[in-house]
C-alpha positions in Angstrom: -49.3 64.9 -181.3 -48.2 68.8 -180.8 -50.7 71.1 -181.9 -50.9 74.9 -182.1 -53.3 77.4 -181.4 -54.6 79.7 -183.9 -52.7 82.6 -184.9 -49.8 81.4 -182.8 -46.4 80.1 -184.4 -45.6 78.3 -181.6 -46.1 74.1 -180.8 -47.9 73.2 -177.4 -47.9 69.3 -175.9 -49.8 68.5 -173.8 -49.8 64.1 -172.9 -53.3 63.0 -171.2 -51.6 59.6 -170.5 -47.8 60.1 -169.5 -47.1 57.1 -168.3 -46.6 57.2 -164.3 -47.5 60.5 -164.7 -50.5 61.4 -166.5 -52.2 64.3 -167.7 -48.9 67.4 -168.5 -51.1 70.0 -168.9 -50.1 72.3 -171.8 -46.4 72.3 -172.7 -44.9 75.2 -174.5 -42.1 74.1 -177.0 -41.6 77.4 -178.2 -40.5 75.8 -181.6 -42.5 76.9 -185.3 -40.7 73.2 -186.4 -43.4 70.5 -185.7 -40.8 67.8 -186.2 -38.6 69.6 -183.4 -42.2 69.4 -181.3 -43.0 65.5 -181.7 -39.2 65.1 -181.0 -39.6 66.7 -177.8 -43.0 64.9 -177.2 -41.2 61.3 -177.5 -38.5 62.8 -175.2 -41.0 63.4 -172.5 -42.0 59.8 -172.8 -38.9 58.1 -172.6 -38.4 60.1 -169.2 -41.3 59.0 -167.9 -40.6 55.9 -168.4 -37.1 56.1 -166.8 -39.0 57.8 -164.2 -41.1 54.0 -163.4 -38.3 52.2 -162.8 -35.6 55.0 -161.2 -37.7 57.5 -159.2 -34.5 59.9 -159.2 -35.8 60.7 -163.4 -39.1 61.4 -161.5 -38.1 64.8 -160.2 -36.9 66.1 -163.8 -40.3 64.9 -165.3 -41.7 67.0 -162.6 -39.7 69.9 -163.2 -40.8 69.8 -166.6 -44.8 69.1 -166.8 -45.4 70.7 -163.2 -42.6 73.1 -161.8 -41.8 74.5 -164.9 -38.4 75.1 -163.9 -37.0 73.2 -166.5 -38.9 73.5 -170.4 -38.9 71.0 -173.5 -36.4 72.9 -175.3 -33.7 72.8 -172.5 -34.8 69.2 -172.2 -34.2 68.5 -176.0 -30.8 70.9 -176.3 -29.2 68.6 -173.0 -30.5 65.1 -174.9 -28.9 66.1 -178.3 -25.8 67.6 -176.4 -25.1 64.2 -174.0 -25.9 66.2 -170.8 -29.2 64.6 -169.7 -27.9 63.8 -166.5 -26.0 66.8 -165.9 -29.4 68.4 -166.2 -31.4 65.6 -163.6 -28.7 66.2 -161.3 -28.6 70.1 -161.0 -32.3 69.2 -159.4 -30.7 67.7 -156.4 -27.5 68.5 -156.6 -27.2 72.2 -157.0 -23.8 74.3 -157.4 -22.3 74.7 -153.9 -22.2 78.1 -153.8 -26.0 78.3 -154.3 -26.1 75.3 -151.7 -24.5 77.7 -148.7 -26.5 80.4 -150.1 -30.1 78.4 -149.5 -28.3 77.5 -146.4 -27.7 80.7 -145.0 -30.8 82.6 -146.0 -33.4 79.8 -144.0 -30.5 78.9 -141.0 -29.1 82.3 -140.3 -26.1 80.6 -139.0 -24.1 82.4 -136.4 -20.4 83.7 -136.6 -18.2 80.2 -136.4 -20.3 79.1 -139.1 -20.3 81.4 -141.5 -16.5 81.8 -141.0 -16.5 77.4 -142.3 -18.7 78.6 -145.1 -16.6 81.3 -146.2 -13.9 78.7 -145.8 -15.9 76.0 -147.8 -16.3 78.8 -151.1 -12.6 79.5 -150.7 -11.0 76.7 -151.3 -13.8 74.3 -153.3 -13.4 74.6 -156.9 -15.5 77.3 -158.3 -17.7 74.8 -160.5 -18.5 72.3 -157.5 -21.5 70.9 -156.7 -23.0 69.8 -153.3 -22.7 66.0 -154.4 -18.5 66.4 -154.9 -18.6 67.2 -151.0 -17.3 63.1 -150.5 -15.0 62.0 -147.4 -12.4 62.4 -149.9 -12.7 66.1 -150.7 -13.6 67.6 -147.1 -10.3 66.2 -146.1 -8.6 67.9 -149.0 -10.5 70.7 -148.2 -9.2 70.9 -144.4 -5.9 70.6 -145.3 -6.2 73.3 -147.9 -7.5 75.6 -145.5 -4.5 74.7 -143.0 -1.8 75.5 -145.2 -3.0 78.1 -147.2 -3.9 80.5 -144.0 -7.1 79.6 -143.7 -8.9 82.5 -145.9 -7.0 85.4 -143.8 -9.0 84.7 -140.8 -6.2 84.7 -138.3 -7.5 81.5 -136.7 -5.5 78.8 -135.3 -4.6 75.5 -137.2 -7.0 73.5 -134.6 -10.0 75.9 -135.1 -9.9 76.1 -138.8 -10.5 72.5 -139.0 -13.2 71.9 -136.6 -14.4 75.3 -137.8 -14.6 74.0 -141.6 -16.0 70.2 -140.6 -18.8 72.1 -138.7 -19.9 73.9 -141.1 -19.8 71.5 -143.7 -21.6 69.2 -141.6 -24.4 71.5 -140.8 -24.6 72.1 -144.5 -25.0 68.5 -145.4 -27.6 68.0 -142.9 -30.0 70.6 -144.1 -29.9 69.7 -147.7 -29.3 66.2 -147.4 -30.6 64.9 -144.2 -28.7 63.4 -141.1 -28.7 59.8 -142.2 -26.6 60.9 -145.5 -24.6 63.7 -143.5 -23.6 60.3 -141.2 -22.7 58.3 -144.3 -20.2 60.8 -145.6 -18.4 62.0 -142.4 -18.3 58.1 -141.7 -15.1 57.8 -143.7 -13.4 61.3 -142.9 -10.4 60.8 -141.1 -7.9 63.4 -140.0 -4.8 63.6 -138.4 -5.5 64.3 -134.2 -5.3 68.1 -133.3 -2.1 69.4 -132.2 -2.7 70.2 -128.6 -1.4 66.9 -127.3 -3.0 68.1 -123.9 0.6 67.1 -121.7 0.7 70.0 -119.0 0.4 68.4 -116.1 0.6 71.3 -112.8 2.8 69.8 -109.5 1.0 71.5 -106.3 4.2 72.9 -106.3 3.5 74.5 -109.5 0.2 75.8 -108.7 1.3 77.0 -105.2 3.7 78.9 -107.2 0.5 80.5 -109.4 -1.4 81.3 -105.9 1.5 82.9 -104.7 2.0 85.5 -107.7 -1.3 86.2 -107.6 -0.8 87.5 -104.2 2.4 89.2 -105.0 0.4 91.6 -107.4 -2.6 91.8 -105.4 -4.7 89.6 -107.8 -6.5 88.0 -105.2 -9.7 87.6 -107.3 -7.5 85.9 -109.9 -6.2 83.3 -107.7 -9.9 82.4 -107.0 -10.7 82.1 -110.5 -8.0 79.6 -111.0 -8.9 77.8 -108.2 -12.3 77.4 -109.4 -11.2 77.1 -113.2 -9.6 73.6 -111.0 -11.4 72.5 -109.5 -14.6 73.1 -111.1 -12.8 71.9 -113.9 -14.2 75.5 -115.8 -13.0 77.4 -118.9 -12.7 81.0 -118.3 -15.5 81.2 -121.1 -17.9 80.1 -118.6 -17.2 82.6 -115.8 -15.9 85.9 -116.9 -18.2 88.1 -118.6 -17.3 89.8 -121.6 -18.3 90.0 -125.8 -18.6 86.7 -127.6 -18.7 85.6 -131.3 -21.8 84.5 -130.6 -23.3 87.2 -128.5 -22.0 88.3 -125.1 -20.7 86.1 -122.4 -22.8 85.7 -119.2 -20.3 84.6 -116.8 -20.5 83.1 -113.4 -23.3 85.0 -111.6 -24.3 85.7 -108.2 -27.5 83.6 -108.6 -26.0 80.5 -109.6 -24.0 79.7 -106.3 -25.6 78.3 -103.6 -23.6 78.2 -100.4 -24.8 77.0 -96.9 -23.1 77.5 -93.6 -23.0 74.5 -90.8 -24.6 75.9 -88.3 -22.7 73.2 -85.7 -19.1 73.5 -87.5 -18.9 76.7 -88.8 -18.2 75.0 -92.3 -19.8 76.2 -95.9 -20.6 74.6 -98.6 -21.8 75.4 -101.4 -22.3 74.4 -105.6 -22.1 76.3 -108.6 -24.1 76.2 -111.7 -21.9 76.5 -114.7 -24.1 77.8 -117.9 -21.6 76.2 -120.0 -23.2 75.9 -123.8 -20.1 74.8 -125.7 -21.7 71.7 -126.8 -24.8 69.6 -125.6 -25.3 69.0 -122.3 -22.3 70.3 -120.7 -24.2 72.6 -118.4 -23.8 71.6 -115.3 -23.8 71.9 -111.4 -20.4 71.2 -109.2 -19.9 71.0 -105.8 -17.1 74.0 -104.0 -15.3 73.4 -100.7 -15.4 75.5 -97.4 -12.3 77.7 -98.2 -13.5 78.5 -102.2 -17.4 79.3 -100.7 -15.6 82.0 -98.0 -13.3 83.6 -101.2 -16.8 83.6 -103.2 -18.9 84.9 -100.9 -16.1 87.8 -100.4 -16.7 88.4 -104.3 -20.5 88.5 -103.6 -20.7 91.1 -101.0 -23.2 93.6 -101.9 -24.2 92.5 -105.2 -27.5 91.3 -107.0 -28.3 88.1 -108.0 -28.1 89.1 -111.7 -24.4 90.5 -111.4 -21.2 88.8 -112.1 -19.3 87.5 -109.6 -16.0 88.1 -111.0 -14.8 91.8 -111.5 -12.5 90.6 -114.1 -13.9 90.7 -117.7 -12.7 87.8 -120.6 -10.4 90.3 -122.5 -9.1 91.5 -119.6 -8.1 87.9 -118.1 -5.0 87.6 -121.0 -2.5 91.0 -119.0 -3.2 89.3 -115.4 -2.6 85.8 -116.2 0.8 86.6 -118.6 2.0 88.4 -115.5 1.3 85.7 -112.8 2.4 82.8 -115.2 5.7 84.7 -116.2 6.7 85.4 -111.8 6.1 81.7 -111.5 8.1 80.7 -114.3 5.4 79.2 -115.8 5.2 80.7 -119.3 3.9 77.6 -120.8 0.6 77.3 -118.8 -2.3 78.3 -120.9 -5.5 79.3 -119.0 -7.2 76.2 -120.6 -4.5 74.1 -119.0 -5.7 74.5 -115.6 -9.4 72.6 -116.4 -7.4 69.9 -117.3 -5.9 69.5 -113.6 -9.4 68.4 -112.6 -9.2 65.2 -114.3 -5.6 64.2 -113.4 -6.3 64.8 -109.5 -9.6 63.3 -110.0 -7.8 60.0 -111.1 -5.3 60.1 -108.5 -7.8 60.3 -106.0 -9.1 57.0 -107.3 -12.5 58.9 -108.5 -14.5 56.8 -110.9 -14.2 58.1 -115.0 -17.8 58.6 -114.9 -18.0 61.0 -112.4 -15.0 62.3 -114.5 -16.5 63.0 -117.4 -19.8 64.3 -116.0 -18.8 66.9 -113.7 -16.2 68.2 -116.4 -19.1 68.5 -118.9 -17.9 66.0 -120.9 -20.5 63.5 -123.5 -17.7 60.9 -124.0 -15.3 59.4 -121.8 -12.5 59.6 -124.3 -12.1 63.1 -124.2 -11.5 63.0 -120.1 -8.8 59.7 -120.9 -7.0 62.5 -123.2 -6.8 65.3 -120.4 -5.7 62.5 -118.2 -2.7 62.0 -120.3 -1.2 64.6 -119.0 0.1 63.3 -116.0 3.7 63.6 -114.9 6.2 60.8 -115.4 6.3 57.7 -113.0 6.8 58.6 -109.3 9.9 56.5 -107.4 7.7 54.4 -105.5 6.2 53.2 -108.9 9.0 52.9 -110.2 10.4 50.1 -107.9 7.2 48.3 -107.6 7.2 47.6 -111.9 10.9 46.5 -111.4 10.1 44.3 -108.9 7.1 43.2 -110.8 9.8 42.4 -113.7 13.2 41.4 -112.2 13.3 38.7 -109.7 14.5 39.6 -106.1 18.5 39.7 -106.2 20.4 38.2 -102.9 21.4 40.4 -99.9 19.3 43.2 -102.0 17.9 44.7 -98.4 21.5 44.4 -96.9 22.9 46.5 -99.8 20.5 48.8 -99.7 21.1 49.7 -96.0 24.8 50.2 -96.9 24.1 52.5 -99.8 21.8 54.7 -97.5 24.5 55.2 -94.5 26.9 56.0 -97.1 24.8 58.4 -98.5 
């Protein structure tokens, strides 16, 4: 029954035994109507007992009799106005942009992020909550971002949707928990990135590389794409220079280690890559005699804690357009050349494991897809899947020693 104090026009509740609940404490309706009070009173009852049997009422009872985030009147005003559960679900389902905000004040996310947040505010509808982010919408949203210039950011088609799905991801996570996060992205599918990964480098080719590099005097660029080979190695992890992030390290002095043969004369050596991209692709690869003599030219006279390469990441882009342009290469990306690690690899009969480990990667589908770049059949395989298919025709070795003398 609501009561009032004395000398105050105002109704107080206050329910000793709310059922799953108990004692509320004292409730200010801040109504003078003592009808409007008892209404409000039976309100807070039928919650409670929605709250027994559907623990998701629980946390608007709570936000009523303990939080006080929510009071009686606002409780009575979203009964009588059919919005009940409009009001339970702003508890746990807050407006989005309130959602990245929480996010962003206890994550301090770092550049990349923010850039899929800023992303996430542009193109979701202004009233959207964090429940309306389904498999259905972050797909829309993607493809939003792609075609509408992805919020004047200047990024690439690629990197605005792995940029976007990151964020998003991250954002579900902290509010909702992994499990859920897992549940949603389960059933967002996309279209496959547009880097089809098909440059595949003859030795010819990359003899052609070396040999520019020479022409201009870029000696210490034709060992960093010798390395970026066959260490299978962005230039991300061994130039120095600034970062979204922070500032690159780069390759340094301290994480080679080369040994000379004392009977042969031979080095050898292996590098440690501090490659933080994603999860565990740091890593340690072996180098051959003639890259440990180029190296240890690079490493003359400096500290452990300096790079090995003079050449910084922005200035990499002038060098390389000039090489790839005098080997009539203008094609070739930078990235391309990691890729040449894989392709070799599996010519040289190297097992996929191995593969995927020493090029940093956590599943072995990602080193089958830089593998794909391999060069159309050779001659010799060739013949051996048409003999394979056609049976042998007669006089076939007679014909083809006439064919060659003619030739």
């Amino acid at each position: 029954m609501p009561y009032k104090r004395d000398r105050s026009p105002y109704y107080y509740a206050r329910r000793r035994n709310l059922p799953g609940y108990g004692d509320t404490g004292r409730l200010s309706t801040r109504t003078t109507s003592k009808k409007v009070a008892s209404d409000m009173e039976r309100l807070l009852d039928q919650i409670a007992e929605r709250a027994l049997t559907n623990p998701t009422w629980y946390e608007l009872l709570n936000a009523v009799c303990k939080e006080k985030t929510i009071g009686l009147p606002e409780l009575l005003r979203a009964k009588n106005a059919g919005t009940l559960e409009a009001l339970k679900r702003s508890l746990t389902d807050p407006p989005l942009t309130e959602a990245v905000r929480a996010f962003q004040d206890a994550t301090s996310p770092k550049r990349p992020v923010l850039q899929g947040l800023a992303m996430l505010k542009a193109y979701a509808p202004p009233t959207a909550r964090l429940g309306d982010l389904t498999a259905r919408t972050i797909m829309d949203l993607c493809l939003d971002a792609e075609r509408n210039g992805n919020n004047g950011e200047g990024i690439k088609r690629n990197s605005v949707r792995r940029t976007l799905l990151r964020a998003i991801s991250l954002l579900l996570r902290y509010h909702l928990g992994k499990a859920e996060r897992d549940r949603i992205f389960a059933d967002v599918h996309y279209a496959g990135e547009d880097d089809t990964r098909e440059i595949h480098l003859t030795p010819q080719e990359i003899g052609k590389l070396l040999t520019a590099c020479t022409k201009f005097g870029y000696d210490e660029l034709a060992t960093i794409i010798r390395l970026a080979m066959q260490a299978s190695a962005d230039r991300g992890v061994l130039l120095r220079g600034d970062s979204p992030n922070g500032f690159r390290r780069g390759l340094l002095v301290r994480d080679l280690r080369i040994l000379e043969d004392n009977k042969t004369g031979e080095y050898s050596g292996e590098a440690y890559l501090a490659d933080g991209k994603t999860k565990d692709r740091t890593r340690t690869v072996p180098l051959t005699d003639s890259l440990c003599r180029e190296l240890l030219v690079l490493c003359r006279d400096k500290g452990p804690d300096e790079p090995v390469f003079n050449i910084a990441y922005q200035q990499l882009d002038f060098v390389w357009t000039r090489v790839r342009e005098e080997a009539g290469l203008d094609h070739v990306r930078f990235k391309d050349l990691r890729a040449q690690f894989s392709i070799y690899g599996e010519e040289a009969d190297i097992p996929l494991t191995v593969l995927a480990k020493t090029m940093g990667h956590g599943d072995e589908a990602m080193t089958r897809r830089y593998q794909q770049r391999r060069a159309t059949l050779s001659l010799e395989q060739a013949l051996a899947i048409e003999q394979a298919m056609l049976p042998p025709k007669k006089g076939g070795a007679k014909q083809a020693e006439q064919v060659r003398k003619t030739a």
